[in-house]
C-alpha positions, 0 to 999 in steps of 0.5 A, spaced: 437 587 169 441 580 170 439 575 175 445 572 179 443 568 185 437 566 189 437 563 196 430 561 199 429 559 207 423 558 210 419 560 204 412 556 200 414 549 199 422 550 201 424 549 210 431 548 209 436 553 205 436 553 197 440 556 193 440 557 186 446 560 182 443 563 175 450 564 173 451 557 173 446 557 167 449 564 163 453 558 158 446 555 157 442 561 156 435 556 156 435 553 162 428 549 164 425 549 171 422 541 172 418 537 176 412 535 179 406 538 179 405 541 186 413 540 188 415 548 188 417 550 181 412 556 180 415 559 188 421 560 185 419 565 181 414 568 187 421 569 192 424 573 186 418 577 185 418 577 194 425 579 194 424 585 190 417 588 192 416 585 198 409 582 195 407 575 192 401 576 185 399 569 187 396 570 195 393 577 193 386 578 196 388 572 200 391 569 206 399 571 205 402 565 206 409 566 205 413 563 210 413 556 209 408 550 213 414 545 213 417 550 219 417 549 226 416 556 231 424 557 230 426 556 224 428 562 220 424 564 214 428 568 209 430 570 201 436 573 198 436 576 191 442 578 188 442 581 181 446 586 177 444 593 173 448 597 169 447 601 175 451 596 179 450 589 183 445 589 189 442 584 193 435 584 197 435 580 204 427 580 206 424 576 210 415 576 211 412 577 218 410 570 222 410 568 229 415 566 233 416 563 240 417 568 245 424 570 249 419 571 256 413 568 258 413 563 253 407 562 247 408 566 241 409 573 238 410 576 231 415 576 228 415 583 224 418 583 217 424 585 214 429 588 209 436 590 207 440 593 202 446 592 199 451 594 193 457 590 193 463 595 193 471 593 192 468 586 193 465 587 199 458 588 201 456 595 204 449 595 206 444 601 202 438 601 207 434 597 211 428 600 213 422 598 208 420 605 205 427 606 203 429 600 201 423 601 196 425 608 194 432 604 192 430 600 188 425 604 184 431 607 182 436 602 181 429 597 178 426 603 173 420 597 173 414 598 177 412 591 180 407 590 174 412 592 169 417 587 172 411 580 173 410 583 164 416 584 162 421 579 166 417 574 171 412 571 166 407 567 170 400 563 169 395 565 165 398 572 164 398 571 157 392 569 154 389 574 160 391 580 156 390 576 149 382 575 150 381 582 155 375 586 153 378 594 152 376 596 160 380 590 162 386 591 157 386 599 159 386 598 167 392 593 165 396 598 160 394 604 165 399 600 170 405 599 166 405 605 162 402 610 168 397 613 164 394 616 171 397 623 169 392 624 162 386 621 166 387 627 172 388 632 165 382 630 163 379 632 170 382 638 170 380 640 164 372 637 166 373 641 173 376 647 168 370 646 163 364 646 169 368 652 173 368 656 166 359 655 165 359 657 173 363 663 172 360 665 165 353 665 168 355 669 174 358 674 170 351 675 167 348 675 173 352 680 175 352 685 169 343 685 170 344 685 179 349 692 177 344 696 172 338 694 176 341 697 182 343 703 178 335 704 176 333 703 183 338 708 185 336 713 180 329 712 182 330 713 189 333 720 188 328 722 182 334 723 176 330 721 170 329 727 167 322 728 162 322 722 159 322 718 165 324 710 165 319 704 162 319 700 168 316 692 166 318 693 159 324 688 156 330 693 154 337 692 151 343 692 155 346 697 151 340 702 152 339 702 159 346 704 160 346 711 156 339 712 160 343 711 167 350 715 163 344 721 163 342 720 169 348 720 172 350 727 169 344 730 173 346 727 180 354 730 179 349 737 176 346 736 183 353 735 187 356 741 186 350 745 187 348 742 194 356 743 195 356 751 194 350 751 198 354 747 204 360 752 203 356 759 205 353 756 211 359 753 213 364 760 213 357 763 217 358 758 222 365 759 222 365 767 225 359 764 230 363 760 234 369 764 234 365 770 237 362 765 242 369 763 243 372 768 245 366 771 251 367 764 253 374 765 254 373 772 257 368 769 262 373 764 264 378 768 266 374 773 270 371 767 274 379 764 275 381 771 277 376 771 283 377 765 286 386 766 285 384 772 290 381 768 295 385 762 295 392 768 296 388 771 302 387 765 306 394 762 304 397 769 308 392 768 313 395 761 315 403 764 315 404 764 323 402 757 324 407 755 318 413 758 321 411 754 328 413 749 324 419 751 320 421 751 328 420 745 331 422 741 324 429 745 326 430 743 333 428 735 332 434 735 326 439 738 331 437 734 337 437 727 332 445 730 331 445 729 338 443 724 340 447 719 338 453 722 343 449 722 349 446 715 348 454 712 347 456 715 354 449 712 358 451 706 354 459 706 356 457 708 363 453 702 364 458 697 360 463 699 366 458 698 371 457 690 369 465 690 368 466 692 376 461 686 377 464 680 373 471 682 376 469 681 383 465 675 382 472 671 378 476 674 384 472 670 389 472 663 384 480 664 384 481 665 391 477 659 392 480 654 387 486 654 393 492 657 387 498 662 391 501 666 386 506 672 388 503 677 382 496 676 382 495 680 375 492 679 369 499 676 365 501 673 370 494 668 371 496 668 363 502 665 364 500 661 369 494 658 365 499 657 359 504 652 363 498 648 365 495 647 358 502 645 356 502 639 360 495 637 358 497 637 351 502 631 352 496 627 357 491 626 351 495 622 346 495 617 353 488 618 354 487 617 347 491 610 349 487 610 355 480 609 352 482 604 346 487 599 351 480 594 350 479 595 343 487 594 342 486 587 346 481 585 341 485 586 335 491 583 338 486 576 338 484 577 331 491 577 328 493 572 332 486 568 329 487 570 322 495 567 324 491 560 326 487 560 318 491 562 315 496 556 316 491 551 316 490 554 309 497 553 307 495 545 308 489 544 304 492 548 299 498 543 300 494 536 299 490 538 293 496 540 289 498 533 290 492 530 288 493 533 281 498 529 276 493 523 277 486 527 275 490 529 269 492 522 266 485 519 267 482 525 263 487 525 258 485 517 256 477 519 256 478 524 251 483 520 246 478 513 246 473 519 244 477 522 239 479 516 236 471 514 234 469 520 232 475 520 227 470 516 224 463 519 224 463 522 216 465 515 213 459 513 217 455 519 215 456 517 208 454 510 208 448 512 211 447 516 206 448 511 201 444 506 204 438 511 205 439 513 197 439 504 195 433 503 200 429 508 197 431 507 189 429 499 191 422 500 193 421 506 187 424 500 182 419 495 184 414 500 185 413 503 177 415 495 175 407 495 176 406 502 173 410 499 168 406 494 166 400 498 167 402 503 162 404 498 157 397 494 157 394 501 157 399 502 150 398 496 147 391 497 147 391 505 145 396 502 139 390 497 137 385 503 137 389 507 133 390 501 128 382 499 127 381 509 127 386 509 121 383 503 118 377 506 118 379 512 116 382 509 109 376 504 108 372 511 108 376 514 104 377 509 098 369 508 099 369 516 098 373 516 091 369 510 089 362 515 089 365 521 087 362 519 079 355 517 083 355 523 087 356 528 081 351 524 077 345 527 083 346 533 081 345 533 074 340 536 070 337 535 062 339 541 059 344 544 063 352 542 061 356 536 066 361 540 071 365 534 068 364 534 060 360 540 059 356 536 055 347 538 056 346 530 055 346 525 060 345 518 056 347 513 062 348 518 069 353 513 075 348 510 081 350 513 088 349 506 091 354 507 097 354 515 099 360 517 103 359 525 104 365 530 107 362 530 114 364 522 114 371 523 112 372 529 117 368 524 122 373 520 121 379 523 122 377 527 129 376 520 131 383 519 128 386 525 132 382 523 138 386 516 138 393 519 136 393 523 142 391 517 146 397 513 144 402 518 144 400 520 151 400 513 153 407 512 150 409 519 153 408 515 160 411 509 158 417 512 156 416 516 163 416 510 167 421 507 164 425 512 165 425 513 172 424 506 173 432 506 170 434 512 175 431 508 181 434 501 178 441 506 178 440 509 184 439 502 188 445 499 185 442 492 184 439 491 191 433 488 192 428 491 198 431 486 203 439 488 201 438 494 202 434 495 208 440 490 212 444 495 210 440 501 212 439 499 219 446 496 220 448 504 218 443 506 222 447 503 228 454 504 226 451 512 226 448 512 232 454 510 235 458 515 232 454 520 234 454 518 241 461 518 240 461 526 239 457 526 245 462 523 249 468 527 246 465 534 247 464 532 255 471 528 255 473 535 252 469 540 257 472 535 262 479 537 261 477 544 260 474 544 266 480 541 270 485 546 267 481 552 270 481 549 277 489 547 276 489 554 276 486 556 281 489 550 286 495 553 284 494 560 285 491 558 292 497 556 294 500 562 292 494 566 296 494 562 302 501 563 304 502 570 303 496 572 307 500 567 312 506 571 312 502 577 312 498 575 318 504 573 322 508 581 321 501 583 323 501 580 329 508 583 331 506 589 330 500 590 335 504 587 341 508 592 339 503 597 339 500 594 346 506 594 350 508 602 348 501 604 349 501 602 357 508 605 358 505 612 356 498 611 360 502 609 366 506 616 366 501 620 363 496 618 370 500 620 375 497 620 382 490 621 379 485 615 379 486 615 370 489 620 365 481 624 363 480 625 371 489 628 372 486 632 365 479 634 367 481 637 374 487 641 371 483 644 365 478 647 371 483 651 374 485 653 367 479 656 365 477 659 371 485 662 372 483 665 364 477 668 366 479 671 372 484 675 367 480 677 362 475 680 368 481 684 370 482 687 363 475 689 361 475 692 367 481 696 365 478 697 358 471 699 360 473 704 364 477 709 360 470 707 355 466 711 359 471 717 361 471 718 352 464 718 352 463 724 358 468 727 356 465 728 348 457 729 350 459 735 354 463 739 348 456 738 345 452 740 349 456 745 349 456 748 342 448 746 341 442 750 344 439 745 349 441 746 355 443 738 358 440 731 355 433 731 357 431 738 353 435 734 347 430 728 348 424 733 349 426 736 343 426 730 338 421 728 333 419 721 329 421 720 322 413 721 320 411 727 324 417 731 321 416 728 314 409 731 315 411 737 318 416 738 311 410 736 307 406 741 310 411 747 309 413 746 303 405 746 299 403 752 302 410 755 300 408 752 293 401 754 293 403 761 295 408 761 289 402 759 283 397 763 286 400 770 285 403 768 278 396 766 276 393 773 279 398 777 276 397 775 269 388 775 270 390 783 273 394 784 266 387 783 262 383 788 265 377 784 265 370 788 268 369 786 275 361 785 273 359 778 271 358 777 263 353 775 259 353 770 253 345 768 251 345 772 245 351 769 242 351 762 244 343 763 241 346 766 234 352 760 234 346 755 235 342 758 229 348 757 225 350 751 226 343 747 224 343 751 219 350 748 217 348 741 218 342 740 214 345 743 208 352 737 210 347 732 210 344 734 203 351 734 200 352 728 202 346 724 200 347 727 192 354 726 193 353 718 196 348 718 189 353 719 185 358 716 186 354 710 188 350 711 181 358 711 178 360 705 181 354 701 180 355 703 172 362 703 171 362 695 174 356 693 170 360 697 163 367 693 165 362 686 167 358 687 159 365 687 156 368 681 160 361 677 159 363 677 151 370 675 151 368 669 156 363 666 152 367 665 146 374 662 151 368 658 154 366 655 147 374 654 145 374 650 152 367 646 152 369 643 146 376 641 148 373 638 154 369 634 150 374 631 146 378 630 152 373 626 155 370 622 149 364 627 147 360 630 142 363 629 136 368 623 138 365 618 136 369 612 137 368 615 145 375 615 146 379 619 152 386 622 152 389 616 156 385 611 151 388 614 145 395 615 148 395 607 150 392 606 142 399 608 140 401 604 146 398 598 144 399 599 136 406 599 137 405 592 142 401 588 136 408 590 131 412 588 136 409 581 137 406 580 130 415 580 128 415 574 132 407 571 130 409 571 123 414 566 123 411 562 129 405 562 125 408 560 118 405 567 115 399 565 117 396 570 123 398 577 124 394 581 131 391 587 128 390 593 133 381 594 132 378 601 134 371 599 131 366 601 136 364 597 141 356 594 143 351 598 147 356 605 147 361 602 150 369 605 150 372 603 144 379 604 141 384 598 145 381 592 141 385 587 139 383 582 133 388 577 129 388 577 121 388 570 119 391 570 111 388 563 109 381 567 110 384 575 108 379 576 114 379 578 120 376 575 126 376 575 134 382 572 139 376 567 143 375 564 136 383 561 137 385 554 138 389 553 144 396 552 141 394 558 137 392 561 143 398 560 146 403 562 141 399 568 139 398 569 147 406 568 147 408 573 142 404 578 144 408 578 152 414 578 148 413 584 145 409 587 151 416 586 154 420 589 149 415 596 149 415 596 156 422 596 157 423 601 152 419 606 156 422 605 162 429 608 160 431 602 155 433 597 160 436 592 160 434 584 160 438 579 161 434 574 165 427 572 163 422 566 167 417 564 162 411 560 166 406 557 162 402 550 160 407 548 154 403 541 156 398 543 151 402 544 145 404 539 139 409 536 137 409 542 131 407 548 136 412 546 141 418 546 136 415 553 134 416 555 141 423 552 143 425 556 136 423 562 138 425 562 146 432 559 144 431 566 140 431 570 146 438 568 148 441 572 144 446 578 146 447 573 153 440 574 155 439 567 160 430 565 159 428 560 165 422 556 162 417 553 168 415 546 165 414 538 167 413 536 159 417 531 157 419 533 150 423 540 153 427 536 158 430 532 152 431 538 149 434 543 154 439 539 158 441 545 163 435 543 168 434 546 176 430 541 179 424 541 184 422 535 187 419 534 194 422 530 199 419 523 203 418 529 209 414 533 206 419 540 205 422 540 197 428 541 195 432 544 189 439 541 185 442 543 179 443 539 173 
């Protein structure tokens, strides 16, 4: 995975967008992160890690304070990251969830956090996913690093190193358990518990249940006395094998038992059988006699009922024939009526005819027709007069609305006139407002510069003048650590040379007469030295701490005076020899000169919207003019055509009118005497029809009289009936006819029989089948008992049989699986209490250490190697993931916490390298072409330092590009591609390239 580009907005310590080009670093391959403690350099790392998970490590279990405090309500807050795999090249927008002014209503509301995908495609960026689930899901594939793999292997942050270093094994477990997603062998070891607890369980029940069944079985036995002679010794301990064969001989007996109940069963039941069917058939005799009699009876009175049956065979006859009828009689009373009425209307519109005073020669139906029919005619060319008539005020209106819309319409051709000529002379002064504007603003981005520049020399003259004190402070402070060095090493040599000189003294005390001189060998001391001025090793190592002590002050002291001096030349450079006064004139008169130009800006835009402005209303100015006179002329042709429209409209009204007072009165009298002229017609012609009606119906209502069996209408109307009543007469007629039918096929078919006409007996059979019966019973229940015995005794052995044999083959899978179990889980036998997961990250962990020892070696010049410890820990705590290092000055091993703080670093280095280097093999064998390390390299030597830039500018090789995090001096001499954080005087910080 390579980094290529970071663009953070809003985000920890940085308000304004930053951007960070990874790939400007590529040629370098080690480039340092720098600046002040506070400034940012660590959030860098944390929008990385932000922008691919979506989570900061430094804020977890605290207040997430993601977007940046330097923002005000609107500003936007935002990191972009893009990166490359072999897979491809990505980039992550996110953005963390913070308030915002609301849009309505005003205060605040949350914003929500988001987030999107994208893969560059032919040199365009296609979005992927941009929904938070998906987008992790994505990125977990194309990543192939969990967010914990991703901070050990690639983001290097504070205090990970030695935190893996000096953890016990719980700690150094819950970590590896993480990165290796080593869960999985702690659920098999769940399962192979719950499988262990599941097999005691069902072992335990099996053995139950073999006892629960043989004790059932004895009971059973008991109950149906099947012991035999030799009976059961109830309270007595007996094997298993035993009680079986004794219940096995119990069970013969039983199964003897059945088949002699059942032969007792099977001759009852054929009694039964030849009982009952005697008691059948005089029941079915009796039956029939009893069916017999009553069949004769019910025959009897059915034939008595005859007579009254035909009667109404009759009367349903006559009332169907009569309903035939009816109809022909009732259409001729109803024609004669219909006549009757037609005589009536044709005199009443006689009368109101003549009465109308109309003379015609022919008073006839078609001559009123013909009449009403010329009169009508004449009133269709009235109407449109009428119409004219009743609008002659509405068309009076119109006339003097077109003639107003003639009237404004002109007086809008004239104001159109006059602002049209008003516009050359607008046009000329705005065009001279906006070219003097234009010409300031022309100046702005030199005017911008000079700002800049002035603001850039007044801040790096007073940063000159203010490390000149510092300067000399830390020069005092120099002189005086160098002084205080001089006196420590003078004392050091003064002690020293004392020791050298006692050397002989300090022999001579451990003399003894007799016992040969560790110098001569000689058993004789004739003249042994005095110790007069003792100066012991512990005087020496005294000494030489005080020494080391006073070394480091006075580097220290001299590191912040070249510090100082360094940035005191920066600042002086920067301000180009201006002094503070200088330097603020020229400020202030950029200042103004800027303000100036900016105003400038402001006149230019209005000038601009000025002349926009009047270009739009132009256009419009113009397009009035066209309006204004084509609704004038449009107007004037309207006026025309309504006093054209008025004069024809009166023309044809005075025609139409005639004598009468207006046209609606001439057509309101003409239309009366139309319809009463039709109506007279129309009475004459139904007159005619109605009565050639009647004679058709006479005539039909006589022939059928004639051919039917009433004698005239009335008889027919007597005669009828309702459609219930001859329902009811059908319904009764047809039942006794079917009634008669059944009763004589029953009767004849009991006749054939030839049954005794006295009445049967049937209490001695039905005593006898009684007798039979019960016998029968009570030999099925005894049956049935020996038969529910055996075949219960049989189950209950068979299952106790099948339960022994599977008890045995149980507990033996029962010890195989108890003691994988407990070996799984770290018991019993496993000494060292170690668990499947803890021995699977042993190996983890042993490849970990060969790894990082490759590198300690060398950074150690051969003298510390960590070694994987599985000793067993105090107090039976879990062992098997320790870690020790071998020191080879000693050929012994001792614990990481005895390290001193270079060594614990470069040990602590080694050891994330090779931790990275494993993880990443076992994610898939990725592929790591970017690496950040952030740690506190100011604790380091000048000798460890050296030895931790070799092996990080060993990390660059194969095109790998190493980030390094760190404000020491020395390593940003040494590494001359630096990305510098650094906080402005406004509080946000900022991010350049150097």
């Amino acid at each position: 995975m390579r980094l290529h580009r970071l663009e953070i907005e809003g985000f920890g310590p940085f308000r304004t967008r930053q951007i960070v080009d990874f790939d400007g670093f590529a040629g370098d391959g080690l480039f340092l992160i720098a600046g002040r403690t506070g400034a940012g350099k660590s959030s860098i790392l944390d929008a990385v890690c932000f922008g691919l998970y979506g989570s900061v490590p430094r804020y977890e279990g605290g207040e997430k304070r993601l977007r940046s405090d330097h923002c005000e309500p609107g500003d936007p807050s935002e990191v972009v990251v893009e990166f490359s795999t072999t897979s491809g090249r990505y980039r992550v927008i996110r953005s963390p969830e913070y308030e915002r002014p609301a849009k309505r209503g005003g205060g605040l509301t949350k914003q929500a956090s988001g987030v999107q995908l994208d893969v560059l495609e032919a040199d365009e960026w296609i979005t992927l996913a941009a929904k938070e689930k998906r987008v992790a899901d994505e990125l977990d594939e194309i990543l192939q690093l969990s967010r914990e793999q991703f901070l050990q292997v690639i983001l290097l942050a504070q205090n990970r190193f030695a935190r893996f270093l000096l953890a016990d094994s719980k700690e150094r477990q819950a970590l590896l358990r993480r990165l290796f997603g080593t869960e999985r062998f702690e659920d098999v070891q769940s399962r192979f518990e719950s499988r262990r607890r599941a097999a005691e369980s069902a072992l335990a029940g099996v053995a139950a249940t073999v006892g629960a069944r043989i004790d059932e079985a004895e009971r059973v036995v008991t109950t149906a006395d099947l012991w035999g002679e030799h009976g059961h010794a109830d309270g007595q301990p007996v094997a298993i094998d035993l009680r079986l064969s004794a219940l096995h001989d119990a069970l013969a007996r039983a199964v003897y038992q059945v088949e002699r109940r059942g032969t007792e069963r099977d001759e009852a039941e054929k009694r039964l059988t030849e009982a009952d069917a005697a008691l059948a058939a005089l029941r079915d005799d009796q039956k029939a006699q009893q069916e017999r009699d009553r069949a004769r009876a019910a025959l009897a009175r059915l034939e008595a009922e005859q007579p009254e049956i035909d009667e109404a065979s009759a009367q349903l006859r006559r009332a169907r024939e009569a309903e035939v009828l009816l109809t022909t009689i009732t259409a001729a009373e109803r024609a004669l009526e219909a006549h009757d009425a037609a005589v009536v209307q044709q005199v009443e519109a006689r009368e109101a005819w003549v009465a109308a005073g109309v003379e015609l020669d022919d008073v006839s139906a078609s001559a009123l027709e013909e009449w009403a029919a010329d009169r009508t005619q004449e009133i269709g060319a009235w109407r449109h007069a009428a119409e004219l008539e009743q609008n002659t005020d509405a068309l009076t209106a119109e006339f003097a609305t077109v003639q107003a819309e003639v009237d404004r319409a002109s007086a809008r051709v004239e104001a159109a006139e006059a602002a049209h000529a008003e516009q050359p002379g607008r046009l000329a002064e705005l065009t001279s407002q906006r070219d003097a504007a234009r010409r300031s603003v022309d100046r702005i981005d030199d005017v911008a510069a000079a700002l800049t520049t002035a603001q850039t020399r007044r801040e790096a003259a007073v940063q000159v003048e203010s490390l000149g004190a510092e300067r000399a402070a830390a020069e005092r402070v120099l002189v005086e650590a160098s002084d205080a060095l001089a006196a420590q090493q003078s004392a050091l040599a003064q002690l020293r040379r004392r020791r050298l000189d006692g050397f002989a003294g300090e022999l001579a005390t451990a003399l003894t007469d007799g016992e040969p001189c560790a110098v001569c060998g000689s058993t004789v001391h004739p003249s042994p030295a005095a110790h007069s001025d003792p100066v012991s090793a512990d005087d020496i190592e005294r000494a030489e701490a005080e020494r080391d002590a006073a070394v480091e002050v006075e580097r220290a002291a001299h590191n912040r005076v070249s510090e100082v001096r360094a940035a005191q030349a920066a600042a002086a450079a920067r301000a180009e020899e201006r002094t503070v006064e200088t330097a603020s004139a020229e400020l202030a008169a950029a200042r103004d000169a800027h303000t100036a130009a900016q105003q400038a800006v402001a006149a230019l835009d209005a000038a601009e919207r000025k002349l926009t402005e009047f270009s739009a209303q132009s256009a419009e100015v113009e397009k009035e003019r066209t309006d204004a006179a084509t609704a004038r002329a449009a107007a004037t042709e309207a006026l025309a055509l309504v006093a054209q429209r008025r004069d024809e409209a009166q023309r044809l009204i005075a025609e139409a009118r005639g004598d009468a007072d207006s046209v609606g009165a001439r057509i309101a009298a003409v239309s009366n005497l139309i319809r009463t002229a039709r109506a007279f017609a129309d009475a004459l012609e139904e007159q005619v029809r109605r009565a050639a009606v009647l004679a058709d119906a006479q005539s039909a209502q006589v022939e059928a009289l004639a051919d039917s069996e009433f004698d005239d209408a009335a008889s027919v109307r007597a005669a009828l009936r309702s459609t219930s009543d001859q329902q009811a007469l059908d319904a009764r007629i047809t039942a006794h006819m079917v009634q008669r039918t059944k009763e004589r096929e029953i009767l004849l078919a009991l006749e054939m029989r030839v049954l005794p006409e006295e009445p049967l007996d049937l209490t001695d059979v039905e005593e006898a089948a009684a007798t039979a019966r019960s016998d029968w019973k009570a030999l099925v229940d005894l049956a049935g008992r020996a038969q529910a015995t055996a075949e219960q005794l049989s189950s209950l052995i068979e299952a106790a049989q099948t339960a022994h044999a599977r008890n045995a083959q149980q507990q033996a899978d029962f010890e195989v699986l108890r003691g994988l179990a407990d070996t799984i889980a770290g018991r019993a036998g496993n000494t060292h209490k170690m668990t499947l997961e803890t021995f699977v990250l042993a190996a983890e962990l042993e490849e970990i250490v060969d790894t990082a020892n490759r590198r300690l070696s060398d950074m150690s010049t051969g003298r510390y190697r960590l070694q994987h410890s599985d000793a067993l820990a105090a107090r039976g705590a879990a062992s098997g993931l320790g870690i020790v290092v071998f020191d080879a000055f000693t050929g012994q091993t001792r614990p990481a916490q005895s390290l001193s703080g270079g060594e614990t670093f470069l040990s602590s280095l080694a050891l994330a390298l090779g931790l990275a280097e494993v993880v990443t093999a076992r994610a898939g064998g990725i592929q790591l072409d970017t690496l950040f390390i952030d740690e506190g390299f100011g604790s380091l030597d000048a000798d460890t330092l050296e030895i931790a830039m070799r092996t990080l500018d060993e990390l660059r090789s194969g095109g790998r590009t190493v980030g390094i995090i760190s404000h020491v001096e020395s390593m940003q001499e040494q590494i001359p591609a630096q990305l510098v954080v650094e906080q402005t005087q406004a509080g946000p910080s900022r991010i350049r390239s150097r």
